[in-house]
N, C-alpha and C positions, 0 to 999 in steps of 0.2 A: 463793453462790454459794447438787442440789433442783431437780429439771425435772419433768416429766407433764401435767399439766393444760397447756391451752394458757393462764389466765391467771397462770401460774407462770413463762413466757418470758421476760418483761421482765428480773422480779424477780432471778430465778435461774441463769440461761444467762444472761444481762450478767453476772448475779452479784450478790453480795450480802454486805454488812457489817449484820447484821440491827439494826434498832432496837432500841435501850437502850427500856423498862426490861426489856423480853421476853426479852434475849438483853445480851448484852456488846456493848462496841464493838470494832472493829479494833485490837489492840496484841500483839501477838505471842510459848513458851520451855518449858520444866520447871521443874520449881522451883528443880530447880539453877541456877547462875549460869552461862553460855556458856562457853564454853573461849574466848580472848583470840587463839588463831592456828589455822590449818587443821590446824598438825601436831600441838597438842593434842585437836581433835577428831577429826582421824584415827587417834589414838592406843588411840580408844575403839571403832573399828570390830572388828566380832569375823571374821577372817578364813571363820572358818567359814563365817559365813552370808553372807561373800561369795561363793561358789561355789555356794550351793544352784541347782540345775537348777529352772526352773518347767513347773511342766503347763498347759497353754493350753487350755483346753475352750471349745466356745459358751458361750455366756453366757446365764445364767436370767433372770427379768423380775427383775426388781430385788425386793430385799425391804422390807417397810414402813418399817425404819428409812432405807432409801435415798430412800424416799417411793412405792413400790411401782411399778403398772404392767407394760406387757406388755414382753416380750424382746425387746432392740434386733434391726428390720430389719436388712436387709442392706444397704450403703452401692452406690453406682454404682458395675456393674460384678460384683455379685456380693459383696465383700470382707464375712468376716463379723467380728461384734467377736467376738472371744475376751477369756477371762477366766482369770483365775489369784490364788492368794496366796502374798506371800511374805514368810518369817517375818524377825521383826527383835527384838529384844534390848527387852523390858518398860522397861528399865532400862538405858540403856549407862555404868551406873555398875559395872554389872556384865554384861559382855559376854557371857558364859558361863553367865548366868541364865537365868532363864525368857523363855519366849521371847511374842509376841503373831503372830495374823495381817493383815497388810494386802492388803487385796481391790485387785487390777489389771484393769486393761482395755483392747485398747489392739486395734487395726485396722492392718493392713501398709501397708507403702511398696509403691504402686504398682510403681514404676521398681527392683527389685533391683537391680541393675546399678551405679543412682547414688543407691541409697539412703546418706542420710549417718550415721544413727543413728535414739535413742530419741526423741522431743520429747513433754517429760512438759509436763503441763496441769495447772494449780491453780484452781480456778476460783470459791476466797474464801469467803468467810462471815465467820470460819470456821464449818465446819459442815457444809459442801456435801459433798454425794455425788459425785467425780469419774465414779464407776464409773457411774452413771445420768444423769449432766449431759455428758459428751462424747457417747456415740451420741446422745442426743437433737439436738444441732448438730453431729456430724459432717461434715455436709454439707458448712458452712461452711469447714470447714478441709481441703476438698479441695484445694487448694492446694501445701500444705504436706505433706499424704499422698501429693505425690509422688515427694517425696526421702523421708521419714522414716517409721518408723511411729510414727501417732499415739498414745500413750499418756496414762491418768489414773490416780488411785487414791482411797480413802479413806482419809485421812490416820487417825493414830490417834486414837482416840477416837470417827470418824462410821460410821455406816452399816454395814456386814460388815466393819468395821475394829473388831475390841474395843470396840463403841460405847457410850456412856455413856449410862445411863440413871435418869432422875429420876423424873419425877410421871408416874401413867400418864393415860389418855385423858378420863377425867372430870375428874380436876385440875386440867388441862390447860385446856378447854374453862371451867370455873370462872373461872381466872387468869387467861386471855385475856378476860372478859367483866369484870373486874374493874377496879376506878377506878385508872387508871396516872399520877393527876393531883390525889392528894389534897388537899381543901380545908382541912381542918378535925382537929383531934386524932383524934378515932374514924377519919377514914379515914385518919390518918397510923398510928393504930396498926393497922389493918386492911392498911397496905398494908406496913408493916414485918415485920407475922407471915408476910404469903404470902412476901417474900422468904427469911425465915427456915426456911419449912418448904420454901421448894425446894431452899437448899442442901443441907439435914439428907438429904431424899428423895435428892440426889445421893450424900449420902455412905454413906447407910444402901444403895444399888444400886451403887455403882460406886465405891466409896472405896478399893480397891487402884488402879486407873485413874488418880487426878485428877491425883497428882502427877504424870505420866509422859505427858501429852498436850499439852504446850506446844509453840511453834513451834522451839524449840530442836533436840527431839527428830524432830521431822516433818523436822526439815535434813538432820540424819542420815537418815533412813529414807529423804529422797530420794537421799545421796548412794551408800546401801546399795544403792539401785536401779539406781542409774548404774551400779553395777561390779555387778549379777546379770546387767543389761543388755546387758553386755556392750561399756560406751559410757569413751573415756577418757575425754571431755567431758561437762556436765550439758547440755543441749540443752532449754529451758525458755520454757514460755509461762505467766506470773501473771498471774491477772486480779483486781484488787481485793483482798482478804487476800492472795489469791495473790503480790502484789507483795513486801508484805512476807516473805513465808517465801520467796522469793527473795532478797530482799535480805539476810536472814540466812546461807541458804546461801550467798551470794557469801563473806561476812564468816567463816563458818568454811572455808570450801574453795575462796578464791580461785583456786588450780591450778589446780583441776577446772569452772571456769566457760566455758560453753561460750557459743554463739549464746544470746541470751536477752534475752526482750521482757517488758518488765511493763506492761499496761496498766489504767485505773483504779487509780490512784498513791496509796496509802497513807501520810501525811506519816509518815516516821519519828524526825520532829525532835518528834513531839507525844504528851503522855500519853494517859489517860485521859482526863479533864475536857476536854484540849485538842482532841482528836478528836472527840468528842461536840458541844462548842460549834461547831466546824467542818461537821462533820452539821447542825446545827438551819440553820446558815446555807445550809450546802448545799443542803438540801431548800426553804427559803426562795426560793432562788433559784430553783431548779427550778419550785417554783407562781407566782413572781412569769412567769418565762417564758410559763408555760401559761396564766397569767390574761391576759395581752397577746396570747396569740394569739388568745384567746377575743375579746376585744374588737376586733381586728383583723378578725376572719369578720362581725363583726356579727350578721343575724339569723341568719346561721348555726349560730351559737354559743347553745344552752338555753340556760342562765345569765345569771340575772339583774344588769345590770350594766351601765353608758357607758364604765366606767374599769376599767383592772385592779384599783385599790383597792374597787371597788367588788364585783368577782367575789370578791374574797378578804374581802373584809366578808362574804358570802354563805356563804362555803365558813367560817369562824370564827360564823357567827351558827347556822350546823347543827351545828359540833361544840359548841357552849355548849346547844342544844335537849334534844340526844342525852344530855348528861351528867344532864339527870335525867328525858328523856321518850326511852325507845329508842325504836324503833322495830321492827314485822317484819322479821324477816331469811329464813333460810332455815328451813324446819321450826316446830317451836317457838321456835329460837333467834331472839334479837332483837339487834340493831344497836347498840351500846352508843358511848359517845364514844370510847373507847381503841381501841376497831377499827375506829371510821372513819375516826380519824388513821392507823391502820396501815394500812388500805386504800387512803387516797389516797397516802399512802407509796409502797405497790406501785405503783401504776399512774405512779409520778414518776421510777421507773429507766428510762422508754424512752419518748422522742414517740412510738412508735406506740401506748403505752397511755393517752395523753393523753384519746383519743375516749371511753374506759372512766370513766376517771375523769369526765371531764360528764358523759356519761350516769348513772353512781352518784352523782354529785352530787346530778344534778337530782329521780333516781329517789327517794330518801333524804329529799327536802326535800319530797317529797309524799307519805310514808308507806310508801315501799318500800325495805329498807335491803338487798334481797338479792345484789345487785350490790360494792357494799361490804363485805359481808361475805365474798365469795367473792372478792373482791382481798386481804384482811387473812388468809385462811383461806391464800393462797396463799402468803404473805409470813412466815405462822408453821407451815407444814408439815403443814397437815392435809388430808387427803383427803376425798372425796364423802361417804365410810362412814364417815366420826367418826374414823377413827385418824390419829394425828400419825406424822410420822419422827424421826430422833432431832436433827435438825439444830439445833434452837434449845439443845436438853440442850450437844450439841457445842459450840456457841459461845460459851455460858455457863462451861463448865469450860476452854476453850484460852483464852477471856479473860483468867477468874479465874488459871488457873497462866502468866499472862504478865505481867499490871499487879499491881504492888506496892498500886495504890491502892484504899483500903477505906473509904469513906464513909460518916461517923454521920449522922446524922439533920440536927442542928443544922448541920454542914457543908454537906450541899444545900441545903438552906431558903438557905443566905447563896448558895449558889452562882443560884439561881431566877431572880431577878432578872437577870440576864447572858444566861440563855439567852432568855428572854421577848423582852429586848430584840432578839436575835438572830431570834428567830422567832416571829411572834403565834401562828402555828397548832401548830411543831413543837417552842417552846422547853420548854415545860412539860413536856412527856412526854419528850422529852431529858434535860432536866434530874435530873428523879425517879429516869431512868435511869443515874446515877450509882451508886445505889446496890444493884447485882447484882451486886457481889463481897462484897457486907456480910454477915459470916458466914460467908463460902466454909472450910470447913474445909483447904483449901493452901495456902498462903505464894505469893504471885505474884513469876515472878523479875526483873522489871525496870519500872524509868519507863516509859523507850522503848528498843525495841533498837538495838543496834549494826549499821549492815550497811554499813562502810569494808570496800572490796577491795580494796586496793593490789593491781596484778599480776593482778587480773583480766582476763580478756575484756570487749569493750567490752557494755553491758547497753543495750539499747535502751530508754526511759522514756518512755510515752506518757501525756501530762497534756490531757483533755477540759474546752474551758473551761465546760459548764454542768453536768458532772457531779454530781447532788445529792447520792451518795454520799461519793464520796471526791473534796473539792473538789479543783478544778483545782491550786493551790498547790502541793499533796502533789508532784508530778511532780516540781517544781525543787529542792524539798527533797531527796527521794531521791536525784537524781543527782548533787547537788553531795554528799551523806552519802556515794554510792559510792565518789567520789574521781574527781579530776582521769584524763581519758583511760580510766575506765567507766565514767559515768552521762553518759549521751548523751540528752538533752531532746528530745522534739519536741511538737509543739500540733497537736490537732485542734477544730477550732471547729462545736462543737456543742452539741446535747441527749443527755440519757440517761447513763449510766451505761457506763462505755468507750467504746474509741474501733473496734476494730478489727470489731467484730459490727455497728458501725452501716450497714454498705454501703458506707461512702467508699472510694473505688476509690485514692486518693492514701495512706490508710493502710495498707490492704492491699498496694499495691505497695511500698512504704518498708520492712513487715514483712517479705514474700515475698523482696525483696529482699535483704535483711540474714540469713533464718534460711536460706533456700534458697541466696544467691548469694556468702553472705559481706560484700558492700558495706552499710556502717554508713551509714545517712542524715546530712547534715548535723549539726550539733547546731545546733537553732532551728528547725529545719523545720515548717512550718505547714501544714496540709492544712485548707482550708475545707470 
């Protein structure tokens, strides 16, 4: 999910399951193993800190780990965001231990009168800064800010949440220009050592942290919020990661499952390896889309090409140029092959960033990479001034303490092949990204999680069939995981990366309807 720049909107307000090898894929815990019923993980809640009173102040411009920028305006109307922290248990292995802070933010319910509660926001990665990613769409969800107040947070480990930190800004900029696609021994051992020294960097900065920022833990700190909150119910909107650390929370506190939309569907039937090959195709799909539209404008369309196969020969014949002639990018810096896969990346969470991505295409393939590089820059969290946020550190360590899986060397090489197949442009650097938990100094606690809610509340599950993130699939998966009479499917037929931020006015009513009026849409309902 990391907003500011406006080429950051797609990516990151959709939301975001960042690219393997840079970051982790979507899989979901602590190290510890979940608690199997709501009333063993309510068991762990520390009463205490269910009481603590919050202080609500304005809210300051976000700080660099959140990905900086100025102090959220003020919404229609006046409403300002306020902000607050509140404390939650390092460890609920031990309730009564030491404590951490989680940074809040969250804007009133219009309507007191018919306000219904909290409606907390997740908005994926993992990684994402909620406390800087809701004001920046606020807007959007005026809707919904009329019964509820809208609320986000930084989960543990992101942002002004005990955030984790790794490699700092030179490092950083190093690894991101770096071969994500090695051919040959020296760059396979070149590219084993950089993952090995960003674990170590992780653990040598934030190694009391790693074990303790899984999605297991983030369940609880939501469910600890519910009752600061003041809310019997959790009242929830997941977008992409988000989905899944909903679905977890269903799975430990079905009781407490309130109205709750998850959209951009996280399969929770799939590992590691299986979610990543599911990405290479998903992104596939995604360019296969945008090279048909291209071809479809005709001269409208830069891009060289009669057929979509021919626009994506084009867009694979620049990333093969790039891998060993960059290009100018911004500054000194130059255009490298792994950031202009990462670049078109970004600009494939949202048709409206389609037009970016031709334009850096075409810009790229005549010696100007700067374009590309400021979608990849946006995609991996770094700002105008060279500083990164901490989002990609985040989503490498809630990966690494969620997927048990840890990948040698020999094991990707066999794995290569699969993803190739899966995607001439995205399989390869998927693929390689298998292996960023290799080293991780924590023990990851599961395959895939558990998120069965017997006795929940119905969960609304919104599955986008061009979704390049989190393929379309993921949806039916999840709902039938929740169980018979909570995972209520619906389809919206589209582009981009969720369903509810793209404008379709059938989605938004189906939501508004269900979280404001109570009424569950059909299950099968299709919004074109």
């Amino acid at each position: 999910m990391r907003t500011s720049p406006a080429l950051r909107t797609a990516a990151l307000a959709a939301t975001v399951t960042v690219l393997l090898p840079l970051a982790g894929c979507s899989d979901g815990g602590g190290e510890e193993s979940p608690p199997r019923s709501a009333e063993a993980a309510a068991a762990t809640t520390p009463s205490g800190l269910a009481s603590q009173q919050l202080k609500w102040t304005p809210c300051p411009a976000p700080s660099q780990a959140q990905g900086g920028g100025a102090s959220p305006t003020p919404l229609p109307g006046g409403a300002v965001w306020e902000c607050s922290f509140m404390n939650v248990p390092l460890d609920y292995a031990e309730p009564d231990g030491e404590t951490i802070e989680l940074a809040l933010v969250r804007a009133k319910a219009m309507n007191a009168k018919k306000r219904i509660g909290s409606l907390i926001f997740n908005f994926g990665g993992p990684g994402a800064s909620g406390v800087a990613t809701l004001p920046a769409f606020g807007t959007e969800y005026d809707k919904l800010r009329t019964r509820y107040d809208l609320v986000s947070f930084d989960p543990r480990g992101v942002g002004r949440s005990a955030g984790v930190e790794c490699e700092d800004d030179a490092q950083l900029d190093a690894r991101y220009e770096g071969d994500g696609t090695p051919d040959d021994a020296a760059e396979e051992k070149e590219f084993t050592e950089s993952t090995k020294a960003y674990a170590a960097a992780c653990e040598k900065n934030s190694g009391k942290k790693l074990p303790f920022v899984g999605t297991t833990n983030a369940a609880r700190d939501m469910d600890l919020m519910r009752q600061v909150l003041g809310d019997d119910k959790l009242y929830y909107f997941g977008i992409s990661y988000g989905t899944e650390l909903g679905g977890v929370y269903a799975h430990l506190f079905p009781k407490h499952v309130g109205r709750s939309v998850l959209d951009a569907v996280v399969d929770p039937t799939e590992d590691a390896e299986q979610s990543s090959l599911g990405q290479a195709k998903g992104f596939q799909l995604a360019l296969d889309n945008f090279a048909e539209d291209c071809v479809d404008r005709g001269d409208a369309c830069t891009l060289p090409g009669s057929t979509a196969e021919e626009v994506e020969q084009g867009v694979s014949g620049l990333l093969d140029r790039l891998e060993t002639k960059p290009v100018p990018g911004i500054g000194s810096r130059k255009l490298t092959q792994t950031q202009a896969t990462t670049g078109i990346a970004a600009a494939l969470y949202s048709k409206e960033t389609w037009p970016l991505l031709e334009q850096g295409v075409d810009e790229a393939d005549g010696g100007n990479g700067a374009l590309l590089l400021a979608l990849a820059d946006s995609l991996n969290g770094r700002s105008e001034d060279g500083r990164y946020d901490n989002s990609a550190a985040a989503n490498t360590a809630i990966n690494c303490a969620d997927s048990k899986e840890r990948f040698t060397l020999d094991r990707t090489k066999e794995k290569l092949p699969a993803f190739h197949d899966a995607s001439p442009v995205f399989g390869d650097y998927l693929g390689w990204g298998l292996m960023a938990c290799t080293g991780w100094p924590v023990a990851g606690a599961w395959d895939t999680p558990d998120v069965s809610a017997e006795g929940a509340a119905p969960v609304l599950v919104i599955g986008n069939t061009g979704d390049p993130a989190t393929p379309y699939a993921g949806a039916k998966a999840m709902a039938e995981e929740l169980g018979e009479g909570v995972g209520v499917e619906m389809t919206y037929r589209g582009e981009g990366h969720g369903a509810y931020n793209s404008g379709s006015s059938c989605v938004q009513k189906a939501v508004g309807g269900y979280l404001l009026d109570g009424k569950v849409p059909a299950a099968g309902t299709v919004c074109g």
